[in-house]
N, C-alpha and C positions, 0 to 999 in steps of 0.2 A: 411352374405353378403347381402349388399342391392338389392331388387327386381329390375329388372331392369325397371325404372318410376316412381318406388314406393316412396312417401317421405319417407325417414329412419330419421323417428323422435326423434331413439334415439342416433344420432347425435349431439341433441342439449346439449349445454352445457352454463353454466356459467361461466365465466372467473376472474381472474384476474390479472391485467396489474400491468406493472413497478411502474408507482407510486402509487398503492396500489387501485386503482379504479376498477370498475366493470365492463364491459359489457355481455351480451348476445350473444352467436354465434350460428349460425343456416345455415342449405341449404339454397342457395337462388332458388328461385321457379318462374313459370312466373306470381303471383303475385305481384312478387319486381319489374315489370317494372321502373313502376314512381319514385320507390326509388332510382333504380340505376341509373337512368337516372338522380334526383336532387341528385345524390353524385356525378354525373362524372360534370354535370355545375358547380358546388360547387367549384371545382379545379381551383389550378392556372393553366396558360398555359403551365408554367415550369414541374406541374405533372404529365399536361397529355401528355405533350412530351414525358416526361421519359417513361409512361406504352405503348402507341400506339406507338413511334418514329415517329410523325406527330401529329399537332396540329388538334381537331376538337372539334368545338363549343359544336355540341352535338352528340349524337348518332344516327347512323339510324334503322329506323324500324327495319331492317334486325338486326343490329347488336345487338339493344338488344333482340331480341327473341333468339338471339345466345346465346346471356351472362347471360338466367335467363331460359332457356327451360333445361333440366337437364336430362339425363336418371339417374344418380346418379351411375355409373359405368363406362361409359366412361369418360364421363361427369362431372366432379363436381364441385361447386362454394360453398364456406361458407361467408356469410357476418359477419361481428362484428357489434351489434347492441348498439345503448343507445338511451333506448325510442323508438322511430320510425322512427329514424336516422339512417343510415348507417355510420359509421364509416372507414371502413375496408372491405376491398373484396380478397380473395385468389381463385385461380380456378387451375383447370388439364384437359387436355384435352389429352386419349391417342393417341398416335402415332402410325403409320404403325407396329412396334413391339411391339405387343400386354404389353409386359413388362414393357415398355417405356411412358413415360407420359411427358409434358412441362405442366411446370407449370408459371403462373404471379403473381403479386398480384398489387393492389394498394390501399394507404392508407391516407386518411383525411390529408389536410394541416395542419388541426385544432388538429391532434392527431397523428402527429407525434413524435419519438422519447415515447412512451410511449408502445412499445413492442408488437403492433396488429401485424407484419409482422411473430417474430416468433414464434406466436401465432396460427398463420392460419397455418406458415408449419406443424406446427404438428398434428393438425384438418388434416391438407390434405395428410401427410405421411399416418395417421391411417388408412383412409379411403379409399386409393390407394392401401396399401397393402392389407386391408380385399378383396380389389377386383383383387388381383391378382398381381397390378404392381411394381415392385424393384429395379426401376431406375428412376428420375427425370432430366431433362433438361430445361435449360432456357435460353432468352437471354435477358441482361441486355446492354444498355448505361453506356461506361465507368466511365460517370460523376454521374451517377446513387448509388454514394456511401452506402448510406441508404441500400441497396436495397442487394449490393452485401456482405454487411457485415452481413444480414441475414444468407442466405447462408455460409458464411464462418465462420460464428459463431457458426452454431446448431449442431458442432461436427461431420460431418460426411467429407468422404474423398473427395471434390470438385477436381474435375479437371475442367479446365479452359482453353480457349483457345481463342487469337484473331481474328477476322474474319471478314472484309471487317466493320469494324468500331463499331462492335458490341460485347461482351465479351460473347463467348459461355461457359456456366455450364453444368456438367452434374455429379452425385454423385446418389450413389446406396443408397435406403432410410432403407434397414433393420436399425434394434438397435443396436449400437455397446455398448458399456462399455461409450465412451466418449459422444457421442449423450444421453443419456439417464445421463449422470452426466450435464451435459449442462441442460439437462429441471428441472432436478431437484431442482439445484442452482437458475435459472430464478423464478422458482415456490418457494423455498425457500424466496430468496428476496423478491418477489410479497408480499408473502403474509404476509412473518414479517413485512413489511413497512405498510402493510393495518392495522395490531393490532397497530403496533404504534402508528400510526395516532388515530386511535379510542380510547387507552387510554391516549394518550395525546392532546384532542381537542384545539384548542383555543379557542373556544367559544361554550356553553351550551344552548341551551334551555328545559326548563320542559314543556312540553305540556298537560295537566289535571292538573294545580297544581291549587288548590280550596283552597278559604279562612279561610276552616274548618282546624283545627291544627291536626284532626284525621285523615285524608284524608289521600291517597295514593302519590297522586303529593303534597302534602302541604309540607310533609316529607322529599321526595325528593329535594325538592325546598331547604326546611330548611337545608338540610345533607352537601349539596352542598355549601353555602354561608358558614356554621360554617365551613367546613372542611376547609374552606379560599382557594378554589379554584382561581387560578389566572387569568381567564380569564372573560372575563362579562358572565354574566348570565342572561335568560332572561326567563318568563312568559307569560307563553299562555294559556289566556282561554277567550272563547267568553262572559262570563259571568257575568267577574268581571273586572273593570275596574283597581283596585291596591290590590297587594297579599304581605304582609310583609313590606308593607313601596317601594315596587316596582312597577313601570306603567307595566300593562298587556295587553300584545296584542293578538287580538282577533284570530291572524290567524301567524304561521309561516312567511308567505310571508309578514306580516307587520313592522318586524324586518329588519331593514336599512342595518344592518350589516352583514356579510356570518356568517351563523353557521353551525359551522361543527359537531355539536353531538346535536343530538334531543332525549329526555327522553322519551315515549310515557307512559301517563297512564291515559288514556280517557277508558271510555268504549269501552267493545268488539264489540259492533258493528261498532262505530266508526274510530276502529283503521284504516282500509284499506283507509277511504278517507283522515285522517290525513296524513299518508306513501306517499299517492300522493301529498298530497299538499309538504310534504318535498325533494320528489324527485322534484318538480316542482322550489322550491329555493333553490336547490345547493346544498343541505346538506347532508355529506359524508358519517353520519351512522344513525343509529336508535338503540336506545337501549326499545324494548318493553316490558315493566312490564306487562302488562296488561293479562290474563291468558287466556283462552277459547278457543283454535283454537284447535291444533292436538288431545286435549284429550278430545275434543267434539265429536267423532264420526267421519264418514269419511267426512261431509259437513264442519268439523271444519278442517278436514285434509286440503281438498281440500282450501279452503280459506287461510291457512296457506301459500299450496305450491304459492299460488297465490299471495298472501304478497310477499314473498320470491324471486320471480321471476321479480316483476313489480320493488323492491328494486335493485337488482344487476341490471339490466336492465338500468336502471336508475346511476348503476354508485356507491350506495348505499348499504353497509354491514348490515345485519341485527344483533342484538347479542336479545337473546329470542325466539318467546315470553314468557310472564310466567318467567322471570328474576329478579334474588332478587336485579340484579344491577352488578356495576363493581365498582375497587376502583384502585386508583395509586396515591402512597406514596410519589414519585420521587417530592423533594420541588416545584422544577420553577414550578410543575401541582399539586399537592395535590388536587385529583378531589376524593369525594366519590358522587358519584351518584349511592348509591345501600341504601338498609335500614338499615342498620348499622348505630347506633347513631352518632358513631364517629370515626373517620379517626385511623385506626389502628395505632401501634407501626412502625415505620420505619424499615425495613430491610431487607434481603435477598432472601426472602420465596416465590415463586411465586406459586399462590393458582388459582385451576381452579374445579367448583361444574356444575354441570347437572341444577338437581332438587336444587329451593330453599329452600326443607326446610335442604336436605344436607348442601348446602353453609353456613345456619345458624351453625349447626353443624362443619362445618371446621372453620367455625371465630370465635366462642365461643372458640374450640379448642385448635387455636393458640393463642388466644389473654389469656387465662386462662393460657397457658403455657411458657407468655412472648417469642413468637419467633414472631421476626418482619417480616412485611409483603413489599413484593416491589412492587406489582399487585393481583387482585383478578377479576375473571369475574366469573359470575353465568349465565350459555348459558341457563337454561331454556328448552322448548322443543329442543334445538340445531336444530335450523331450520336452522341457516346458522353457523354461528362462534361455531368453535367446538375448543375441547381438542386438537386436531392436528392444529391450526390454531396458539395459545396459545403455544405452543411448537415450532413453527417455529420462533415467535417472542422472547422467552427468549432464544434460543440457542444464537442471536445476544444481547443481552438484559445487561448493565455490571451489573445492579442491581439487576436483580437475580443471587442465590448463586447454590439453589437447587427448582424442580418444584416437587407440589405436585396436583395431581387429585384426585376426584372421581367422576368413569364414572358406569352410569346406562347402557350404551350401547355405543357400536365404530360404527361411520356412514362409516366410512372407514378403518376397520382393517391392510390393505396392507400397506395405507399408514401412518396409524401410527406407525406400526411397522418401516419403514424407518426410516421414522424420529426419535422416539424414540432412534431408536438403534443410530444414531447419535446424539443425545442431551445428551445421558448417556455417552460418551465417554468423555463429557467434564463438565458435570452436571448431581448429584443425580436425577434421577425421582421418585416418589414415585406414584403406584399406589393403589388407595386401591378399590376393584372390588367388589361386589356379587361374590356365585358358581352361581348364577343360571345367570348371565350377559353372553348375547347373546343366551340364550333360550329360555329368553323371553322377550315379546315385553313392555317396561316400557308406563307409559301413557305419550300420548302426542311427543312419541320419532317416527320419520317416517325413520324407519332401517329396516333391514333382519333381521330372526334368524338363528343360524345356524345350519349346517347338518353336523358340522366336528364328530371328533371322542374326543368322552368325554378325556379331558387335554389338546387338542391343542389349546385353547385359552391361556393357563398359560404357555404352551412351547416356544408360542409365544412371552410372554413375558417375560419372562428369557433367551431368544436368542438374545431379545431386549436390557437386558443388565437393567430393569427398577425392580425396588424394587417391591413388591408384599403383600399387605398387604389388611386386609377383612375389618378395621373400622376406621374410622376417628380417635379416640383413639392410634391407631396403629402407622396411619400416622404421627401424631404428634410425640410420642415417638422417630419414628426414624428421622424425621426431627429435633428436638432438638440438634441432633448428627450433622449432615450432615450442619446444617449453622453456627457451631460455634465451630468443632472440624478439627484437621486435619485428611486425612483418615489412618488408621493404615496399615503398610506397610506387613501386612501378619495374620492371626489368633490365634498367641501364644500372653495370656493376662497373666496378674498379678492379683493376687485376695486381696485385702486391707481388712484387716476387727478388729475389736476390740470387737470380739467374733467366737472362734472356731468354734463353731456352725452353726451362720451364714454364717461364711466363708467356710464351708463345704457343705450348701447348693447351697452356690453362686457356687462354683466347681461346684458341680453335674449336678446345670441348665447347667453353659457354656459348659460343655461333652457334655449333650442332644442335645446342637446346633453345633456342630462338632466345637468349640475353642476350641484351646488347653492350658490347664492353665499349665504355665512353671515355675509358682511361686506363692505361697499360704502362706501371710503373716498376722496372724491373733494373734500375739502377743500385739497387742498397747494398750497399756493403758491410753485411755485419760480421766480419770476421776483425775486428778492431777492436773485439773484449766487451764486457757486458757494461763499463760506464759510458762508453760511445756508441756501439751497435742498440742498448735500448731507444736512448731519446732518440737518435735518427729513427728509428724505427716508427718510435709514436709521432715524432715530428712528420715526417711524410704520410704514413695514413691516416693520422688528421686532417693534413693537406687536402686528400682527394675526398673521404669522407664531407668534407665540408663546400663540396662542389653542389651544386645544385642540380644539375644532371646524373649524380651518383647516388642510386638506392641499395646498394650493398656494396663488400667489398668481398674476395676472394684472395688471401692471405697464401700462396704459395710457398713454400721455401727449403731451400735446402740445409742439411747440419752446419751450423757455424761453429767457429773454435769459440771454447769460451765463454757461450750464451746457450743455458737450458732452454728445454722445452716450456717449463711450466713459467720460468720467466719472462720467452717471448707473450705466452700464452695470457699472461696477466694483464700485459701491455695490450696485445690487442682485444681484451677486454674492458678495458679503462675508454680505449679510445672509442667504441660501440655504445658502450654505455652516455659516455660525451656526446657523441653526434647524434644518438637516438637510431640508427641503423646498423642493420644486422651485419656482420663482419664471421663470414666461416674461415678456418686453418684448415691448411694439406701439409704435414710433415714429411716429405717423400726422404728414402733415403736411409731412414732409422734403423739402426742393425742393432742395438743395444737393446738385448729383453727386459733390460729392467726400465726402460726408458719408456713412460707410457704414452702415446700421440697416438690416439686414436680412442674418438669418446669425445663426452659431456667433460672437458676438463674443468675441475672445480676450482675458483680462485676465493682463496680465505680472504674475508673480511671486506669481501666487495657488494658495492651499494648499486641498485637500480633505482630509476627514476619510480615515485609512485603510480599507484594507476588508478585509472576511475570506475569503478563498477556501472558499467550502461545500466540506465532502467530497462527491467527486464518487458516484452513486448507481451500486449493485453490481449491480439488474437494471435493465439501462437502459428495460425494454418496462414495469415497473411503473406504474401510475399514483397508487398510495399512496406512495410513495417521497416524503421529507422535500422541500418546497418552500421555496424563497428567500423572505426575509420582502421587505416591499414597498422597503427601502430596497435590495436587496443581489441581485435577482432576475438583471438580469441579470450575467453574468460578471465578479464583485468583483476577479478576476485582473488584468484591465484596467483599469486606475486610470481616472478619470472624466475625459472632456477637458474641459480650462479655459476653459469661457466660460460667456458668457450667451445661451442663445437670444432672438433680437430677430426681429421680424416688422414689415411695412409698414402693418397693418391689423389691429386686436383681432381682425374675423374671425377671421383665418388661425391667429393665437396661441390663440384657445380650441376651432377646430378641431383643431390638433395636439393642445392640451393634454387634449381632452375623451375623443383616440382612447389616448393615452397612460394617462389613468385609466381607460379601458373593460378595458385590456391589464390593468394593474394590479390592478384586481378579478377579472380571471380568473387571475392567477398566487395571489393569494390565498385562493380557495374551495377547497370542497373537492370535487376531481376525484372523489371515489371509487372502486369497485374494480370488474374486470371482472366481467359478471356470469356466474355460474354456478347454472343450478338447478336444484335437485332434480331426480331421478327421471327423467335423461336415457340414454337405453341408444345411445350412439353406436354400437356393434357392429353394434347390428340396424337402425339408422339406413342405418348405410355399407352394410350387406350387402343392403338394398331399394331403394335407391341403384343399386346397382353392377345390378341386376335392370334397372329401368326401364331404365338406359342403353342396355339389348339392343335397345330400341326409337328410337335414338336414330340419324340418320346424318347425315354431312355437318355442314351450319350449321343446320339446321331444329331446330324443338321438336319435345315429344310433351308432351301435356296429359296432363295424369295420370286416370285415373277417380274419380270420388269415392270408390269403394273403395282405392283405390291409393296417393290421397291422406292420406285418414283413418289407411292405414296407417303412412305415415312419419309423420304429423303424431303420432300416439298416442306415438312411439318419444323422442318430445322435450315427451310431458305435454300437446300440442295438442288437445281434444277437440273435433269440430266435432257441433253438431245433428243426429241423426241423418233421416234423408230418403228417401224410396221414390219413382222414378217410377212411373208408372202406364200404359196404354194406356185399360184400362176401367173403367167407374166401379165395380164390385165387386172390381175389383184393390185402386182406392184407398181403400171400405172396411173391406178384409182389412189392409192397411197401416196403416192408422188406427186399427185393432184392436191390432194390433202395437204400435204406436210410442207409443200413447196418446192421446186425447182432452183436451182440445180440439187441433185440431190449424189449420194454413192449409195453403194451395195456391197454387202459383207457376208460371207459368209457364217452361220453361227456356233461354226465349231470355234473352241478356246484357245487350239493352237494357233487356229489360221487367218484369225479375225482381225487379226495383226500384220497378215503377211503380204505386204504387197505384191513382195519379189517373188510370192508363191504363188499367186493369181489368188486370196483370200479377200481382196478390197480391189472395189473398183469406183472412183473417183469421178468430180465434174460432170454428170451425168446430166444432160439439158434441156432432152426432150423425150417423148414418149418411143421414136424407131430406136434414137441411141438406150435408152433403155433395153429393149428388145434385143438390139443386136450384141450388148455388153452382157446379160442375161445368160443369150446363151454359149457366147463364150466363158465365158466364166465357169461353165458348168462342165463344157468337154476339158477345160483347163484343171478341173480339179479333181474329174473321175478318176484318174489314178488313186489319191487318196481315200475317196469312197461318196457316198451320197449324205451330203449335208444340205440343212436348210437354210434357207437366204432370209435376207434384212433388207430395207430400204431405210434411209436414214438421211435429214436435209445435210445438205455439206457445211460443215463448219468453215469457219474463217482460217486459213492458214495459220500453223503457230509452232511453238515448240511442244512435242509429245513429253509427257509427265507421267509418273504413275504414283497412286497413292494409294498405302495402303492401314488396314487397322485392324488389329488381331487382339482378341481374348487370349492372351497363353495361360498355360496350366500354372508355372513358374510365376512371372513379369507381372502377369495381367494384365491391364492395357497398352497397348504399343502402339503407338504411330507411324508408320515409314514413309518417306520418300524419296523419289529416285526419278531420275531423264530416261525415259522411258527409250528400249530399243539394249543396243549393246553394253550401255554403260550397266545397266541396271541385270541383263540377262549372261554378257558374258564376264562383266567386271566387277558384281555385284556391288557397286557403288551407290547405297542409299544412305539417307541417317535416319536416326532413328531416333522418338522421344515417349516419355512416358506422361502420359494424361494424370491428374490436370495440365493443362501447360498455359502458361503466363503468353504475354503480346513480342515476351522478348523469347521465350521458345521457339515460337510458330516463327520468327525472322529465321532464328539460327537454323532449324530444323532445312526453308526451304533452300538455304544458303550455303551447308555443310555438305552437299557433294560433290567431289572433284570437279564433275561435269557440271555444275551450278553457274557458272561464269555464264554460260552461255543464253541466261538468261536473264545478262543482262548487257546485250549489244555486245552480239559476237562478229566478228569477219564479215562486217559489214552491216549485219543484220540488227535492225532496233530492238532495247528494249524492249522484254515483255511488259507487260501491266501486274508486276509482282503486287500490289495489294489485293490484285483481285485474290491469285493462289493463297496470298498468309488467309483472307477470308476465308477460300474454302478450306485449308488447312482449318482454323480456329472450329469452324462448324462442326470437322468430321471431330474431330478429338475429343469436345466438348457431348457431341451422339455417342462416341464410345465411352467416354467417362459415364455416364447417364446411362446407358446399359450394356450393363456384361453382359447380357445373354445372347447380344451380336456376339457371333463366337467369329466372322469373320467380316469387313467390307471391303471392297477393291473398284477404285476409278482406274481404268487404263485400255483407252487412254484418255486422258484429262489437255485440252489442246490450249497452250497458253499464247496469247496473239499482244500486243500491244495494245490492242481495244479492252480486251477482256479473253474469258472462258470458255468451252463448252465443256462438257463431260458426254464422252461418246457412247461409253459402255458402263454400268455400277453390277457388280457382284456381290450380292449381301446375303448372307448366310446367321441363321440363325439356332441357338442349340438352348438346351434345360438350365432355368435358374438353378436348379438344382447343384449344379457342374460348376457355378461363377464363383470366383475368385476375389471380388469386388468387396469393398468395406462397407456397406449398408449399413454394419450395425457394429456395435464395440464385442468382438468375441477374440479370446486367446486362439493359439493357433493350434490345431486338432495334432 
């Protein structure tokens, strides 16, 4: 919660607007006097009729120390800035009912219809709630259209009412399901339209491009013109007056023309006053080569963030610094402005690298394995344009088919996970990650590392729905599948081979990767010459293709006399294309370098079936939303490229092939829907919430009391065991009277509360002498360790021990875990883990994904738990953590699951500074 006076500076954010521009939002403060004052003269008199309902020239004294003095709790105001301009202004001022707040806003003639208005409601919802208030009101001028479709836009439930000529609002600001699909769609748009633009500029300038043909800008310059870029292109250097047969200008701003994409490859010291001179002539992005900033130290940090900020500010995307470039295949643009000699193969592949010398690595890759490319960006330190940014833009994108990354590090884990998980729904992702990604800090990258629990990064993303893969190598293999195959509609394949042997190994591989071979044809004899080894060829894996238990095939084979590669190759592409199922080739054996088997092999003049472009889905955060069937999943817009995937080794082919139908079976089940349950009283939630935090300073936690606990936990349907410590032993039979018989006793230390075998729990306890005499054994039982206080606690119902856990990380941000409590979880650390939101079919998989999980469900005798009760409390706690980051920690364990139901023995809730959270409240780029 903001101090009260205090600037809460980590309020500020970076924005992005509707048409894909940038500004700065911030509190406004009593130094914005002057500003606000030349933003309200600025107005026509039509605007400031609308916000005052009375026309005045300017402002008075009074009025603006009103509109820029701030205690930043009752009080608040955010301006939209560009440059040193105001733009856009939203404020709150509460109300007689402390819950209650009216809100205005008003926004630049000049920048209208470009999305500042709900932009700022959601800066000021955020803000409102961290300070308590969950209700807004306002009143608008009927004719105030703009204004009031704000409002009845941003999802939430507006009531409305007319009043002496004026339109009264008022809507309760919590996050509903629709509010929160509303930002996300606005924020989707924003930002796919921002990559748009940046890879399809109309116009180029290189700024460092030198005379010297060795040079860094010389290159650029040259990449640029040969790739046949379609728009002019132009030359900046102060030094030289003509670069290639081109006039050079000495400065940005000498160029007549608007340019909307600036190259920078000037020296590091120079780059910061080039950045201003380009935000100073209009120009939309920056693409920074030049390397030295974040991985210089924290002086190179800080200059970075400082680039970074004066760019969006200004209206301006940064992509770099430290950038091997960006490239877009799409003809009317054919821009390579990265170093890459020459403009990739055309095609469906959309490619996204960190580090440049990765990106060399993923181009060599693909272009070695003949798979066409539709986009490539190489972010460099990802100081602004990241993987999630790239991802918002191919989801809308027809020319990509499938997206493929590789990330040193997520500046935003939450929200790639969102998106993600929606982009796979309709398009392959391929990630390919480190183990050691997010715990540690790569150079140059300005992230968190994380403090989750070793495997929730990778749960993360397999709940995402996104292929998973360690090397560039990898990634290729399975994208050769993915932009040129259809997807198999289940994991029973065919095994092709014209050797027993091989075709016994190819088996074995596809077992190890859970395919099921339903057909193993290793009889062909193609060494009979190419007019009898083809038809047989396409005669038999037609045959099994046309099985009904056969969703791929696995083409094996060894050198035959007499029959090419590209000639089998064709064949079993004929026959793919026929059946409608994927069919991959392993040419094992191949000694001939000029023989190419291994790749996208391209078959001339070959036809695919057509496709249907799905209508695209109207809440893009939905996860019931209509799914692509398995031939058509991903992007049908992009016709399928013409080949065959070929591989050197079965291996490799039924690796790809196996990770490809893993993809496939998650695009087909059923996601399910977010959960919501019953009998949730968010109000009293947020308003015990917003209490605790009084206790909260700096970075530190405050542990909650079990009273304090119990209380929020009751507001979300949580009930925990009720429990009395004790000092004296007629405390704890007055308690025990209380609470009921039979009851145990616990010690309340946190290692031992658990321990039976250490004398830390003592059990069935049924009268008041057994109490007494378990008391105080228990005490000389445990003096070796030291003097700890005791518990009395009613006995629950026998059951299986559980633990559950829900943590804020710095990285992840919400995490869910679960685990069987005891050894599985402390020596074999066997939990799973999910990331909030989670849908009805999360919370199953979640309490189902650990080894030890059988057991509860009728193990070695023993029945059945009552698994709906746990997915319940599961759905509860996930849906409390979603709903607030500032729990920085909560932990059930143990959680005792019986065939009847629950109890929850012990809750640990810890809670720390909005300030600190990670959580998406509000649409802001990432700092």
């Amino acid at each position: 919660m903001a101090e009260q006076g205090h600037y809460p500076e980590y309020w500020e954010a970076d924005v992005v607007l509707r048409d894909g521009g940038t500004a700065h939002l911030r509190p406004i403060g009593q130094a914005d006097a002057a500003a606000v004052q030349a933003f309200h003269t600025a107005q026509s008199q039509n605007s400031i009729y609308m916000r005052f309902f009375t026309y005045k020239s300017k402002l008075s004294s009074k009025e603006l120390k009103r509109f820029t003095e701030m205690d930043y709790r009752d009080r608040v105001a955010f301006a939209i800035v560009r440059g040193a301009e105001i733009i856009g202004i939203g404020r709150y001022d509460r109300l007689d009912d402390p819950a209650v707040a009216e809100v205005a806003f008003n926004i630049s003639d000049h920048h209208q219809g470009r999305g500042l208005g709900s932009i700022l409601l959601e800066h000021l919802t955020a803000a409102a709630r961290e300070n308590g208030i969950r209700k807004f009101s306002a009143e608008v001028l009927p004719t105030n259209r703009r204004m009031l479709d704000v409002f009845s836009d941003a999802g939430y439930e507006v009531e409305r009412h007319f009043d002496d000529g004026v339109v009264a609002l008022s809507f309760n600001i919590d996050p509903t399901s629709r509010s929160r699909a509303v930002m996300e769609s606005r924020e989707h748009r924003a930002e796919a339209r921002s990559i748009a633009e940046l890879l399809s500029p109309s116009s180029v300038a290189v700024i460092g491009a030198g005379r010297s043909a060795g040079s860094v800008g010389h290159q650029l310059l040259e990449h640029i013109i040969e790739g046949g870029f379609t728009g002019p292109v132009y030359a900046v250097n102060p030094e030289s007056f003509e670069i290639g047969g081109m006039v050079s200008h000495a400065k940005v701003s000498e160029i007549k023309d608007p340019v909307e994409l600036a190259v920078i490859a000037v020296p590091y010291e120079e780059v910061p006053t080039v950045v201003s001179e380009c935000a100073a002539a209009g120009v939309r992005g920056v693409l920074v080569v030049t390397a030295g900033f974040a991985d210089d130290g924290e002086h190179g940090s800080e200059r970075q963030r400082a680039l970074v900020r004066g760019a969006r500010a200004n209206g301006m995307r940064v992509i770099g610094p430290a950038s091997l470039g960006m490239i877009n295949t799409l003809p009317e643009v054919s821009l390579n402005a990265s170093m890459a000699p020459q403009l990739p193969q055309r095609g469906g592949f959309g490619l996204f690298s960190q580090s440049a010398a990765v990106g060399v690595l993923l181009y060599a890759a693909a272009s070695r394995r003949g798979i066409g490319v539709s986009s490539f960006l190489s972010a460099g330190n990802r100081a602004d344009v990241s993987g999630n940014d790239l991802m918002q833009h191919w989801e809308d994108d027809p020319d990509t088919r499938a997206a493929g990354l590789y990330l040193e590090s997520i500046g935003n884990p939450r929200k790639f996970s969102r998106i993600a998980r929606r982009l796979s729904r309709r398009k392959p992702v391929i990630v390919a990650k480190s183990d050691v990604m997010g715990l540690q800090l790569p150079p140059g990258h300005l992230v968190r590392t994380t403090q989750a629990p070793h495997g929730a990064l990778d749960a993360m993303l397999r709940q995402a729905g996104v292929i998973r893969v360690t090397t560039s190598e990898e990634l290729s293999d399975i994208a050769q599948i993915v932009v040129s195959q259809p997807l198999p509609a289940g994991p029973s394949i065919a095994v092709v081979s014209n050797s027993l042997a091989l075709g016994k190994v190819t088996v074995d591989g596809a077992e190890s990767h859970d395919l099921a071979v339903s057909q193993l044809a290793a009889d062909l004899d193609l060494d009979t010459g190419m007019s009898a080894a083809l038809p047989l060829l396409r005669r038999r894996l037609l045959e099994v293709l046309q099985l009904p238990k056969v969703d791929a095939a696995v083409v094996a084979l060894l050198p035959a006399r007499g029959v090419s590669v590209e000639n089998i190759a064709a064949v079993l592409h004929e026959c793919s294309v026929q059946a409608g199922k994927p069919v991959v080739a392993a040419f094992s054996g191949i000694l001939d370098p000029s023989v190419r088997a291994e790749g996208l092999l391209e078959i001339p003049g070959a036809q695919s079936p057509a496709e249907v472009q799905p209508e695209p889905s109207a809440a893009l955060s939905e996860p019931s939303q209509a799914l692509p069937s398995a031939t058509s999943a991903s992007n049908p817009s992009q016709a399928r490229q013409q080949g065959l995937p070929c591989y050197s080794t079965p291996g490799k082919a039924v690796a790809a092939l196996a990770a490809v139908v893993q993809y496939a079976q998650w695009v087909q089940r059923d996601h399910g829907e977010f959960v919501e349950p019953d009998g949730i009283d968010t109000d009293a939630a947020a308003a015990h919430v917003d209490r605790l935090q009084q206790n909260v300073s700096g970075s530190g936690l405050y542990r909650l009391s079990q009273e304090e606990a119990a209380e929020l936990l009751s507001h979300y349907g949580i009930p925990i065991l009720p429990s009395a410590p004790f000092q004296t032993t007629e405390e704890a039979i007055a308690a025990a009277d209380q609470l009921g018989w039979p009851v145990a006793i616990k010690t309340m230390d946190e290692h031992l509360r658990h321990r039976l075998d250490l004398g830390g729990v003592r059990l069935n306890i049924t009268g008041p002498e057994s109490l007494r005499s378990n008391i105080d054994q228990m005490r000389k039982i445990l003096e070796p360790y030291g003097t700890f206080g005791l518990e009395v606690q009613t006995m629950a119902r026998t059951g299986q021990a559980c633990s559950l856990r829900a943590i804020e990380d710095p990285l992840l941000g919400p995490v869910v875990s679960f685990g069987l409590a005891g050894d599985a979880v402390n020596l074999l650390d066997d939990w799973s883990h999910r990331i909030p939101p989670l849908t009805n079919v999360d919370v199953a998989d979640l309490v189902r994904a650990p080894r030890a999980a059988r057991k509860l469900f009728g193990y070695q005798g023993l029945p059945p738990v009552r698994i709906e009760a746990l997915e319940d409390l599961v759905a509860r706690l996930s849906v409390l953590k979603d709903e607030h980051p500032e729990l920085a920690l909560m932990e059930f364990n143990p959680v005792l699951v019986s065939d009847t139901g629950l109890n929850i023995l012990n809750a640990d809730l810890r809670i720390g500074n909005p300030a600190q959270r990670t959580d998406s409240a509000r649409r802001a780029m990432r700092g």
